[in-house]
N, C-alpha and C positions, 0 to 999 in steps of 0.2 A: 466612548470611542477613543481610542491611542492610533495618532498619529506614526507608527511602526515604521508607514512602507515610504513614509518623507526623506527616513535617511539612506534610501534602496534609491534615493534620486530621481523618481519617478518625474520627469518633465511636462507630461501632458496632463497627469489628474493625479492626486494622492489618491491612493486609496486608503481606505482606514478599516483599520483591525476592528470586529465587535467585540466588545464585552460582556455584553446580553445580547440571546435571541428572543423573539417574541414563541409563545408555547406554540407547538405546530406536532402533529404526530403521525406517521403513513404507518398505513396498517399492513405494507408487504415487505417484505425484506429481501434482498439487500437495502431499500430503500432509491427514491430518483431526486439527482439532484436538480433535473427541472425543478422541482416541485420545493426548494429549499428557499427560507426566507430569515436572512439574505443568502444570496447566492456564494459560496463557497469561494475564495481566493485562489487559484490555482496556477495563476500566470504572473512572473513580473513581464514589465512589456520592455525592460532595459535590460532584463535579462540575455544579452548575446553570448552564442557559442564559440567555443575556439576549437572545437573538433578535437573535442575529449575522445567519442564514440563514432569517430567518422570510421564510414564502413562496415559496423556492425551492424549484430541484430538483436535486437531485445526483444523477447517475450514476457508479458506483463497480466499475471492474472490478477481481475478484477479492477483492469485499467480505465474500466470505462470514465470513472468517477473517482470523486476524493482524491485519496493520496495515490491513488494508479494515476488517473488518469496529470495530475501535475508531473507525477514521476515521468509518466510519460513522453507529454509534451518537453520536459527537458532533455530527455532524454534525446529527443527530436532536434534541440535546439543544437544539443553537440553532436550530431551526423547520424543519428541512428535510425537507422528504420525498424517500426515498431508491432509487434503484433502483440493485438490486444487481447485476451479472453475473458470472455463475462458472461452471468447468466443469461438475463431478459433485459435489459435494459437499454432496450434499443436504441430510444432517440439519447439518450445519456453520452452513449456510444457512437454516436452519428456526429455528435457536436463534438468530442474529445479527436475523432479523427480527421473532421474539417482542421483543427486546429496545427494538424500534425502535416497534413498534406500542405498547409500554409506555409509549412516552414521548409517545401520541396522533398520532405520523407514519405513513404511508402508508408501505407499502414494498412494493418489486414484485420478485419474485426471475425471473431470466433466465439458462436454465443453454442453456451453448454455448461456443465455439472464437473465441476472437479474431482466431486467424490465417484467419476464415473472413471474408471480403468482406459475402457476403452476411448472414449471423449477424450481424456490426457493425452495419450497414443495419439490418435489423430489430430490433436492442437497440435503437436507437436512436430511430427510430419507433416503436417498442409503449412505451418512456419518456415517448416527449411525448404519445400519443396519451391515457394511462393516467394521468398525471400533470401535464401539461397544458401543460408546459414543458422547459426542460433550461437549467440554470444553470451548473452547473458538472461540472466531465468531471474525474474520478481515474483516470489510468489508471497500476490499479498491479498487474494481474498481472503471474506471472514462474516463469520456472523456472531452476534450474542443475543441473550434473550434473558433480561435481568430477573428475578426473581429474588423473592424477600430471605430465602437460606435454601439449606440444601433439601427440607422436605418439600418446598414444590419444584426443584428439579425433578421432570420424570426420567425411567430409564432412556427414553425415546430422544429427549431433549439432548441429555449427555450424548450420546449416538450421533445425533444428528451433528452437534459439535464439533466434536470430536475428525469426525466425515470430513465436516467441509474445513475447520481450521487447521487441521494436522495432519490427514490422512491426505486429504488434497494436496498438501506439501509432496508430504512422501509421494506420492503418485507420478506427481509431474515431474521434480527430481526423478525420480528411475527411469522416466519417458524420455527426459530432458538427454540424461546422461551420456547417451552413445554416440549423441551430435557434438554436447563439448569437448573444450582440447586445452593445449596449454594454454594460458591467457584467458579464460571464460570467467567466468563470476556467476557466483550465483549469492540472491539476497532476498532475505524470510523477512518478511514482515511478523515481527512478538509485540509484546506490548509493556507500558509501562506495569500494567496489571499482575507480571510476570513477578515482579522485583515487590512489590508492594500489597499485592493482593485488593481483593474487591468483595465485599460481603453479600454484594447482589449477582455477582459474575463470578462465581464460583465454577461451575466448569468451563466459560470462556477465559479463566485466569489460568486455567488447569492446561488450556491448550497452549498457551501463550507459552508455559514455563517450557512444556513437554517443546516446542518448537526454536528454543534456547537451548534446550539440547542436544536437540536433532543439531540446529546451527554447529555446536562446536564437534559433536562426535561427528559429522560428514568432512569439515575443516579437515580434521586429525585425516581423513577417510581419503578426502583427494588431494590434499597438499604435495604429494609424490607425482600426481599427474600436472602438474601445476594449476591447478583450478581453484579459486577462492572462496571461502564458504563465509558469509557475515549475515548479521543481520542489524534492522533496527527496528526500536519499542521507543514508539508514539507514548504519549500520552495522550490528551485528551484532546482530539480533533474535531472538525467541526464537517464533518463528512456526512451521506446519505444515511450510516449504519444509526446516526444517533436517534434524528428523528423518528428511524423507523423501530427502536428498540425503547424508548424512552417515555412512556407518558408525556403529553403536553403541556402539565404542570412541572416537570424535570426542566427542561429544557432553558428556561432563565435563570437555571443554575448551572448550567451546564458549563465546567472546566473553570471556575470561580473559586474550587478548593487548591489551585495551584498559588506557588508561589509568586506568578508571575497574574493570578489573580483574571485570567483568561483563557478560553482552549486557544488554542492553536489553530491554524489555516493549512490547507495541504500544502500551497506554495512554500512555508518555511520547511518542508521538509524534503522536498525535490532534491535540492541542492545536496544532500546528506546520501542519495540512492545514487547519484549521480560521482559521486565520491567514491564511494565503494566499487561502483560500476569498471572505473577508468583504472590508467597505469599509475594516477594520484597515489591509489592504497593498496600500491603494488607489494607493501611489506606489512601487509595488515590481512589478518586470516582468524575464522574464529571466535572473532569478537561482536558485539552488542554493542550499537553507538545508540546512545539515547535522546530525542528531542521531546520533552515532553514539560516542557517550560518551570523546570527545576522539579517537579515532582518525585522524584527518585531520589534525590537528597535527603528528603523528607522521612526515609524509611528508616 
């Protein structure tokens, strides 16, 4: 364990960063992070807002959990009311929104398929309808499904990828679109696997890269409208996706090829969506901020 969150000042309890997980492995995906041992980091508790996002609205797919639901809750912490979309993952989703309404924000849970045209549409309209606006768009579900090379990728898998990491972007983007204005943001979730590559995630690295380009060709796209287009690539988190993509023997390995010799927690990475979100990176468009605990140096 590394003491990390002792110098975040935490007064009532350290919490401490893992370095090893015990092997654990669910067999549905996205994956719950009930069900995560240990329980994922998502909240500093000395984390107070200054009303970065007062008055906004953020839409957040895939908020339930991981890096949504931290993004979230911060999001919350600087004035935002937040609407969440996620597939099934109910109670995941029930506990991410207590957190949110704690903080006196609104939050609206919408369980559904990104890869569904019309599902986007309607996330997106029962958003503004219910919340009264839409400021900023997270689009950060995702799934992978590792594989030893490219002959046991089937067609199907690629597809299916493809669907929900990239195509789901696009979707909700063009959904999103006719509600933002000047001042909106919007933020993709790519990954470090984009920059580096992965020889077991070979089409989730495919989607990653393809969604760094989406990122800068929509920048280029709305910068006339005043609208922000970024994104950011994680490296190796410690989210429900892992568990549920990883063999049980993977897993006390899991984020140990980094430099920093650990994955990451979603809480280190709030702070970075939260960034982008605000008038902070009001001259910043375009770009790929990376937290992925030095892994991209490495390439």
């Amino acid at each position: 364990m590394t003491d990390y969150f002792s110098y975040l000042g935490y007064k009532e309890e350290c919490q401490q960063v893992p370095v090893q997980f015990p092997p654990q492995h669910q067999s549905v995906q996205p994956g719950l992070e009930t069900l995560m041992v240990p329980q994922p980091i998502f909240d500093n508790p000395d984390y107070i807002g200054t009303g970065k996002l007062e008055g906004k609205v953020a839409l957040v797919s895939g908020g339930d959990s991981g890096i949504g639901r931290a993004v979230s809750l911060a999001f919350a912490k600087e004035g935002a009311d937040v609407s969440i979309v996620y597939y099934d993952e109910h109670e995941d989703a029930q506990i991410t929104k207590s957190y949110i309404e704690a903080q006196g924000r609104k939050c609206l849970l919408i369980s559904g398929d990104v890869r569904d045209e019309g599902f986007c549409q309607n996330a997106v309209y029962e958003t503004v309808s219910s919340l009264g606006s839409l400021d900023v768009l997270v689009n950060n579900a995702g799934v992978q499904f590792p594989q030893n090379g490219i002959e046991d990728i089937s067609i199907k898998q690629m597809r299916l990828t493809f669907e929900v990491n990239f195509f789901g972007i696009f979707i909700m983007t063009k959904m999103a679109l006719p509600y933002l204005k000047n001042g909106s943001t919007i933020i993709n979730t790519t990954s470090v696997t984009a920059y580096i590559g992965n020889d077991q995630l070979i089409d989730y690295s495919s989607t990653k890269g393809s969604i760094v380009s989406f990122t800068r060709a929509m920048a280029h796209s709305l910068v006339s409208k005043g609208i922000r287009v970024n994104a950011v690539a994680p490296g190796p988190i410690w989210t429900p996706l892992q568990p549920a993509s990883w063999p049980a023997d993977y897993i006390p390995t899991f984020g140990s090829n980094t430099p920093m010799k650990r994955a990451g927690q979603p809480v280190e990475l709030a702070p970075t969506y939260v960034y982008l979100a605000c008038d902070d990176s009001s001259y910043v468009t375009g770009q790929v901020l990376h937290v992925d605990g030095g892994q991209s140096m490495q390439s």
